[in-house]
C-alpha positions in Angstrom: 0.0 0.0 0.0 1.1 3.4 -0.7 2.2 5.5 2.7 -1.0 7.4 3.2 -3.0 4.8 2.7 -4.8 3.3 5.7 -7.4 0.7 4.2 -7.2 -1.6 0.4 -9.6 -4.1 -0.2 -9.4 -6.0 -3.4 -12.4 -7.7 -5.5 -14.0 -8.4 -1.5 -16.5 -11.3 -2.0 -18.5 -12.6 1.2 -21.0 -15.1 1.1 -23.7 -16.5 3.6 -25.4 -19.2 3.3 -29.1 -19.4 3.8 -31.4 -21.2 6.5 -29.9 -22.7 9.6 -26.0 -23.7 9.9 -25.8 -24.8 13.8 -28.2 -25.2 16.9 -24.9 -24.1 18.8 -24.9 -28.0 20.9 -23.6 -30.7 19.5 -26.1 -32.7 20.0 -28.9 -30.0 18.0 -26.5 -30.4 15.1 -27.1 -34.3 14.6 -30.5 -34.3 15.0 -30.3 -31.6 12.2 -28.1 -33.5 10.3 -29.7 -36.7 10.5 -32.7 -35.4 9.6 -31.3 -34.0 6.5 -30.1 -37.2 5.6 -33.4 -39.2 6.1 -35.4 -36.5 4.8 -37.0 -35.9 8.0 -38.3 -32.4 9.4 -35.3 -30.4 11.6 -36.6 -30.7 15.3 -34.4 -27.5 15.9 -36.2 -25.2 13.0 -39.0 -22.6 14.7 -42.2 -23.8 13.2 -43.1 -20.3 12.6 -39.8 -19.2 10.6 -39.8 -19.5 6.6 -37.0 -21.9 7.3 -39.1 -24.8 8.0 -41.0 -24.4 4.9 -37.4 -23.6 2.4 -34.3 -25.1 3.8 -33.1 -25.7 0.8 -29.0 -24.6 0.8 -28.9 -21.7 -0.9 -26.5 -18.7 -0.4 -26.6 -15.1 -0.1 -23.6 -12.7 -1.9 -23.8 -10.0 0.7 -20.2 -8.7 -0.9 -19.5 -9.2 -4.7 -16.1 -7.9 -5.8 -15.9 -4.8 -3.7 -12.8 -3.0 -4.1 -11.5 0.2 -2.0 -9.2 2.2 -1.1 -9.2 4.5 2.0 -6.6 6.9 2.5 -5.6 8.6 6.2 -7.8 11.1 7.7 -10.3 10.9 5.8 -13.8 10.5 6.6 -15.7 8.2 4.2 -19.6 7.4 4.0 -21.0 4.4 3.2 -24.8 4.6 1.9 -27.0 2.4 0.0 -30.5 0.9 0.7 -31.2 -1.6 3.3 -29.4 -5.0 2.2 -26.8 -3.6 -0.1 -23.5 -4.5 1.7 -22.7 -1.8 4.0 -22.7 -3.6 7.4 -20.9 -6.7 5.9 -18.5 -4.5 4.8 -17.7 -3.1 8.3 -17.4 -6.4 9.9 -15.0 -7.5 7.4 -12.7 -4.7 8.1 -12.9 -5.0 11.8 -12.4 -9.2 11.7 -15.9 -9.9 12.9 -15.9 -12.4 10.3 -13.5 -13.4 7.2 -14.3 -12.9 3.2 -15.4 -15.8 0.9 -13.1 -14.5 -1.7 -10.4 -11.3 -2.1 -8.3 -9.2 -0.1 -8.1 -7.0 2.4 -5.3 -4.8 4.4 -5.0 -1.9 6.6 -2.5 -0.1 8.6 -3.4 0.8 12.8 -5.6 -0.6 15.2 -9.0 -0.4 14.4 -12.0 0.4 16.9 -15.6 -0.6 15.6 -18.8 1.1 17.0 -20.9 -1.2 14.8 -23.6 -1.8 18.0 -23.9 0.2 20.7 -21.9 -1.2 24.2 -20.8 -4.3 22.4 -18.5 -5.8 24.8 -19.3 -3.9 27.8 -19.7 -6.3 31.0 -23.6 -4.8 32.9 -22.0 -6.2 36.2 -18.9 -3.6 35.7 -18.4 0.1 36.4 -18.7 2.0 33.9 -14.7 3.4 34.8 -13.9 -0.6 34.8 -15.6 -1.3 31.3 -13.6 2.0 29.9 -10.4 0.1 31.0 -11.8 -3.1 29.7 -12.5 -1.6 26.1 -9.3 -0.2 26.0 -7.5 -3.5 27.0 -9.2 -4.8 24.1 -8.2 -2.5 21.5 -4.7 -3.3 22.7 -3.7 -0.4 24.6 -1.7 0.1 28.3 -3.0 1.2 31.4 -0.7 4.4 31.1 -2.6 5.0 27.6 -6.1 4.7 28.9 -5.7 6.8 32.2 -4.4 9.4 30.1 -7.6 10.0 28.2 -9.9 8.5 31.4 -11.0 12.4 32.7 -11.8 13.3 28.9 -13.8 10.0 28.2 -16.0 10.3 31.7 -16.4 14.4 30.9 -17.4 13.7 27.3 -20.1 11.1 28.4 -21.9 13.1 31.1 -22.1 10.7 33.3 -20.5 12.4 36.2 -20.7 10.7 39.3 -22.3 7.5 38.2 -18.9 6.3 36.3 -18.4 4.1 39.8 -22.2 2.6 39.2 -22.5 -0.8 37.7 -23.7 -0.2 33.7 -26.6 -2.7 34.3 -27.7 0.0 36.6 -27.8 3.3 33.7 -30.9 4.4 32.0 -30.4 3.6 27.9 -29.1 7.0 27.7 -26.4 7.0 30.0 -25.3 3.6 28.7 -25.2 4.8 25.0 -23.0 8.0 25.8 -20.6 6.3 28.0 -20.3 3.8 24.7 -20.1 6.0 22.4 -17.6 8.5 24.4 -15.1 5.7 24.6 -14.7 4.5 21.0 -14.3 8.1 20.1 -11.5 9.1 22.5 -9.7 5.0 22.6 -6.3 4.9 20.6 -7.2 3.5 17.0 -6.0 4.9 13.9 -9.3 3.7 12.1 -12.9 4.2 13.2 -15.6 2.0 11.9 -19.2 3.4 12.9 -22.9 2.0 12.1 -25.8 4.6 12.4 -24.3 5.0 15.5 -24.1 9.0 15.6 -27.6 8.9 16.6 -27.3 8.5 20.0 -28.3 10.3 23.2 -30.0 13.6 23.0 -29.8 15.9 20.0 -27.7 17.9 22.1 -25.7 15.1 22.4 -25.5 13.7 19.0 -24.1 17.3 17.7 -21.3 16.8 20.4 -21.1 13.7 18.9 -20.5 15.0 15.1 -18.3 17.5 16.6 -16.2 14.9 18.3 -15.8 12.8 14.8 -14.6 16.3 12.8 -12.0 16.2 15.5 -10.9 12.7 15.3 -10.9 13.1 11.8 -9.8 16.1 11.3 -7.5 17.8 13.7 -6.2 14.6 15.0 -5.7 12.8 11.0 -7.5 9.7 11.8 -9.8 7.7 9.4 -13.7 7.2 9.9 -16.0 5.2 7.8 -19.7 5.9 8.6 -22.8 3.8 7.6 -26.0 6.0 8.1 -29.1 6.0 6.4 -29.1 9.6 7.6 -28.1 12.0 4.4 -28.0 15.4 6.7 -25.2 13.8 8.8 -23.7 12.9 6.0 -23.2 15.6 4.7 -21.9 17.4 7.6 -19.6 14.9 8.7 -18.4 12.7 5.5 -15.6 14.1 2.9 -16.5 11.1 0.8 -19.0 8.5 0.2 -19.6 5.6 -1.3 -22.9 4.2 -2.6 -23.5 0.3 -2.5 -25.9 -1.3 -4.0 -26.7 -5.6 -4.1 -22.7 -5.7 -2.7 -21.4 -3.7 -5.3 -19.8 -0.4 -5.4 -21.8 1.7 -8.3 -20.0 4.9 -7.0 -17.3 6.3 -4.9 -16.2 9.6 -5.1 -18.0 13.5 -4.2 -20.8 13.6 -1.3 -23.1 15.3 -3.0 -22.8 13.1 -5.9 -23.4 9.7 -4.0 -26.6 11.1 -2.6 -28.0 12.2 -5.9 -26.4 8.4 -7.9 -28.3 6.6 -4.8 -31.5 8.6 -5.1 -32.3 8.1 -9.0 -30.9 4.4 -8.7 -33.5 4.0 -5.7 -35.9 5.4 -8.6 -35.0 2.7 -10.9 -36.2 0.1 -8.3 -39.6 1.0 -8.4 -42.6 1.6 -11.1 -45.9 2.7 -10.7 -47.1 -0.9 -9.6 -45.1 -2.1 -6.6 -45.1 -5.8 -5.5 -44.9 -6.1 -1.9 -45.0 -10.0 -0.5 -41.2 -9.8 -0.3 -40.5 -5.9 1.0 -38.9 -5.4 4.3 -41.1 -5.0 7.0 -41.1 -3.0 10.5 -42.7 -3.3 14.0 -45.1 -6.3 12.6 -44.7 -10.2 13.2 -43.6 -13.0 10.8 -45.9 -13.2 7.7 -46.8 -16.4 8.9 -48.7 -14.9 11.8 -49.7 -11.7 10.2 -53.0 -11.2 10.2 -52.9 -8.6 7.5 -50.1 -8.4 5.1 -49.8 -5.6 2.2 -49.4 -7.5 -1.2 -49.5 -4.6 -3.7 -49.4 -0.5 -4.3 -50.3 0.7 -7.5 -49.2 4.9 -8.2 -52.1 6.6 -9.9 -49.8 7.8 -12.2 -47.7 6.9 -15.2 -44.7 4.9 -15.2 -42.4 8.0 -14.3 -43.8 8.1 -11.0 -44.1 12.2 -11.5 -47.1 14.0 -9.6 -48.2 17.0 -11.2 -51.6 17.5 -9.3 -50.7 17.5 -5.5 -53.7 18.5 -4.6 -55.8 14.7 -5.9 -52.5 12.1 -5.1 -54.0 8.6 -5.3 -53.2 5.3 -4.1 -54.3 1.5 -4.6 -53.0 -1.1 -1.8 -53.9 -4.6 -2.5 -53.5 -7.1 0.8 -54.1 -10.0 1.8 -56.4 -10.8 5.3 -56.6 -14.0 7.0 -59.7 -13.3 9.3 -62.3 -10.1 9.5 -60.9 -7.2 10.9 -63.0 -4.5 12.2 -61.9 -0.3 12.6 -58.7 -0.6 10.7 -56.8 2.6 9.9 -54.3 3.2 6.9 -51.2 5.2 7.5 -49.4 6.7 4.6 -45.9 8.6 5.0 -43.6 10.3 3.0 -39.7 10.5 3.6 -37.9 12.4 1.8 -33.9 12.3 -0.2 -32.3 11.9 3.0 -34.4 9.2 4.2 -36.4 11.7 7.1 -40.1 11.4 7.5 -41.7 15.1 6.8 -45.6 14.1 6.4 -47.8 11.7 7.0 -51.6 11.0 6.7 -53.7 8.7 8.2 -57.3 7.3 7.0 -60.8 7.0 8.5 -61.3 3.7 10.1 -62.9 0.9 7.7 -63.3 -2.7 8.0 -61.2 -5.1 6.2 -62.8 -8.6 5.0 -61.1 -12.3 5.2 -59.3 -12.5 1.5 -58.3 -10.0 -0.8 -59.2 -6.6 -0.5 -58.2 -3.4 -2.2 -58.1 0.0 -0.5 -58.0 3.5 -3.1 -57.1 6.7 -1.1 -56.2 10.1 -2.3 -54.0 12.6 -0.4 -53.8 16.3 -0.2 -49.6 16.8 -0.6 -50.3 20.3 -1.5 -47.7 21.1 1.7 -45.0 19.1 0.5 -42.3 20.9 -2.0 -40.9 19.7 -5.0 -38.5 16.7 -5.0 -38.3 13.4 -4.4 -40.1 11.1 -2.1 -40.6 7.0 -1.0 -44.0 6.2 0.6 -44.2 3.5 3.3 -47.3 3.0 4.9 -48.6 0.9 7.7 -52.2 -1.6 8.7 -53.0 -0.8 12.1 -55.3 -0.1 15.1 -55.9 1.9 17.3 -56.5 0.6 21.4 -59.0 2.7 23.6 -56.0 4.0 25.3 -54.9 5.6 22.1 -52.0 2.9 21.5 -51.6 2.0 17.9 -50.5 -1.1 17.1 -49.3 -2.8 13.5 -51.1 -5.6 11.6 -48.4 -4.8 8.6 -45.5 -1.9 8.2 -43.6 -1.9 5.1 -41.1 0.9 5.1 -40.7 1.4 1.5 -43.5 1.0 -0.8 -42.9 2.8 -3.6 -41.3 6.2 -5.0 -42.5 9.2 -6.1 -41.4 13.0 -7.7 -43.2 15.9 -7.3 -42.9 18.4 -10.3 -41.5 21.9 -9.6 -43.5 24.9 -9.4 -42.7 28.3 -11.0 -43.9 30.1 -8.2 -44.7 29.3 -4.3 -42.3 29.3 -1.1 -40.5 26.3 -0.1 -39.2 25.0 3.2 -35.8 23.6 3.7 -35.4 19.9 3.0 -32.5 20.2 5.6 -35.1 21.5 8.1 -36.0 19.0 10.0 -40.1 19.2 9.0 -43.1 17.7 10.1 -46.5 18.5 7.4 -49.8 17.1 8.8 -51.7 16.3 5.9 -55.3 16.2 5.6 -57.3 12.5 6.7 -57.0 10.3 3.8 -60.1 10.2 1.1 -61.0 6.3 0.5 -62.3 6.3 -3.1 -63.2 2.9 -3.2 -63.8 -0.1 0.1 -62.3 -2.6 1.2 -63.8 -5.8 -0.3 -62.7 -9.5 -1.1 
């Protein structure tokens, strides 16, 4: 490697395999493997997990010929939708797990802040787990009490440093976490969503804290976020994944725009839905209700140009009669933040197939682009919603720009409450 460069990967390949490998006992792994062999059912597969129904072995390229190179002091983003690499990739530089094909090398001790208190011992201090972590990233006592006062003044936690972790509020635990990756001697930093911790006040210490590392004191940070604002405050570079491959690397602003019209290409104006990713909802297996379809009232460029009659068709799929149902529709916009949102009158879904058509008023929203998710749910008599079915992204939308009008900031942080939802047609098998 050249002198100022910190990190090389070469044609990085890394492949999972699919459905269960081990039970984690000995003996759960010859009952498994017996039962392959006779063609019996797995006594160690959940009954409720696809697995039991597909066990077929199949593998998944998480990493296909990824190639990099990362130079000091830098600090480099990693974007791409949810799937695309970026977390493999981070775990292969820190040694969390080895590559099915390629190279990689680096220069330094690297510190990895890919989950929040990973390695931190509840029945310690939090002043013992600070020496812990830093025994782990290989350095001396002498090296860790000379950055000790800095690491308990950056996390806030004052007087409760002495206090066993178990004992902190999900706060505390996540600033004393985060405050001693950032101040530990490693010469490369390796962090997953993880400036969105704490309080906002907090997090902007945070971002502070890695223009420093990066900056004054010449180290390297790679960043996963989903998050475009942070990144671009924080990131001097970014590259954009997509299915494990590297379709860009080069100017911030760049990336965000090359992943925004390639998150376009992945959707038309009639969205299938059985196999997108899902939030804060069960195992289709147990779902009562599960979204199948969303059709855009629209052609095929997925461009509104009346904001004021925005119509949708969701097709789903119900396993019983469900009674006062409500239909959430949101809108997120280029750097993946939720800015409006509408929700329907109840209405009553059948057993079967149904089909729901809504219209929206978006006449708050500005030009730009957005992806709908929406959500099945209900509301308790306490006011509590809960999910039948959530799928985050359902399809993906552009609103046309206007000649004349004011528009708000898509940096601003912005919340639009839209008008109730209009159903246009019922729910019906």
């Amino acid at each position: 490697m050249e002198k100022d460069v910190v990190l090389q990967t070469h044609n990085l390949v890394k492949e999972y395999r699919l459905g269960q490998i081990n039970t984690g006992t000995l003996r759960g792994d010859l009952q498994s493997f017996f039962a392959r062999i006779f063609k019996k059912d797995d006594p160690n597969i959940n009954l409720l997990s696809d697995q039991y129904y597909n066990i077929e072995n199949r593998t998944h390229r998480a990493l296909d010929g990824v190639s990099i190179t990362i130079k000091r002091g830098e600090a480099v983003g990693l974007i791409g939708a949810n799937g695309a690499g970026k977390s493999t990739l981070l775990k292969l530089i820190s040694r969390i797990t080895l590559p099915t094909e390629g190279s990689l090398s680096y220069r330094g001790k690297v510190a990895s802040l890919l989950e929040v208190g990973t390695g931190f011992n509840g029945g310690l201090t939090g002043r013992e787990n600070i020496y812990m972590n830093g025994a782990i990233l290989g350095m001396s006592k002498a090296q860790i009490e000379a950055r000790l006062d800095q690491i308990i003044s950056f996390s806030e936690i004052g007087e409760y440093i002495d206090t066993p972790v178990k004992r902190y509020s999900s706060g505390m635990f996540v600033k004393l976490a985060f405050a001693v990756a950032a101040h530990l001697d490693a010469d490369i930093l390796l962090m997953d969503e993880i400036l969105a911790v704490g309080d906002v006040k907090f997090q902007d210490k945070s971002l502070k804290r890695m223009e420093q590392v990066a900056g004054e004191e010449n180290k390297t940070v790679i960043y996963v976020s989903h998050n475009m604002t942070t990144i671009r405050r924080f990131c001097t570079r970014c590259i954009v994944l997509e299915e494990g491959k590297v379709v860009y690397d080069g100017e911030v602003e760049k990336a965000i725009e090359v992943y925004t019209q390639r998150k376009k290409l992945n959707y038309s104006a009639h969205n299938d839905l059985t196999e997108a990713r899902r939030r804060y909802c069960p195992n289709h297996l147990v779902r009562k209700v599960s979204f199948t379809q969303c059709n855009l009232q629209l052609n095929d460029d997925c461009v509104i140009r009346d904001k004021s009659d925005f119509r949708l068709s969701f097709h789903f799929e119900a396993k019983e009669d469900i009674r006062a149902a409500l239909l959430k529709v949101s809108f997120l916009d280029a750097t993946e933040q939720p800015v409006a949102s509408a929700i329907s009158p109840a209405f009553d879904i059948h057993e079967g197939e149904n089909i729901l058509e809504v219209s929206a008023d978006i006449s708050g929203l500005q030009q730009g682009s957005y992806t709908i998710s929406g959500g099945l749910m209900q509301q308790s008599e306490f006011g509590i919603f809960s999910y039948y079915d959530n799928v985050e992204q359902m399809c993906f939308v552009e609103l046309e720009p206007e000649d004349t009008g004011l528009l708000w900031a898509t940096r601003i942080w912005g919340r639009v409450k839209l008008p109730p939802l209009k159903i246009g047609g019922g729910a019906h098998e």
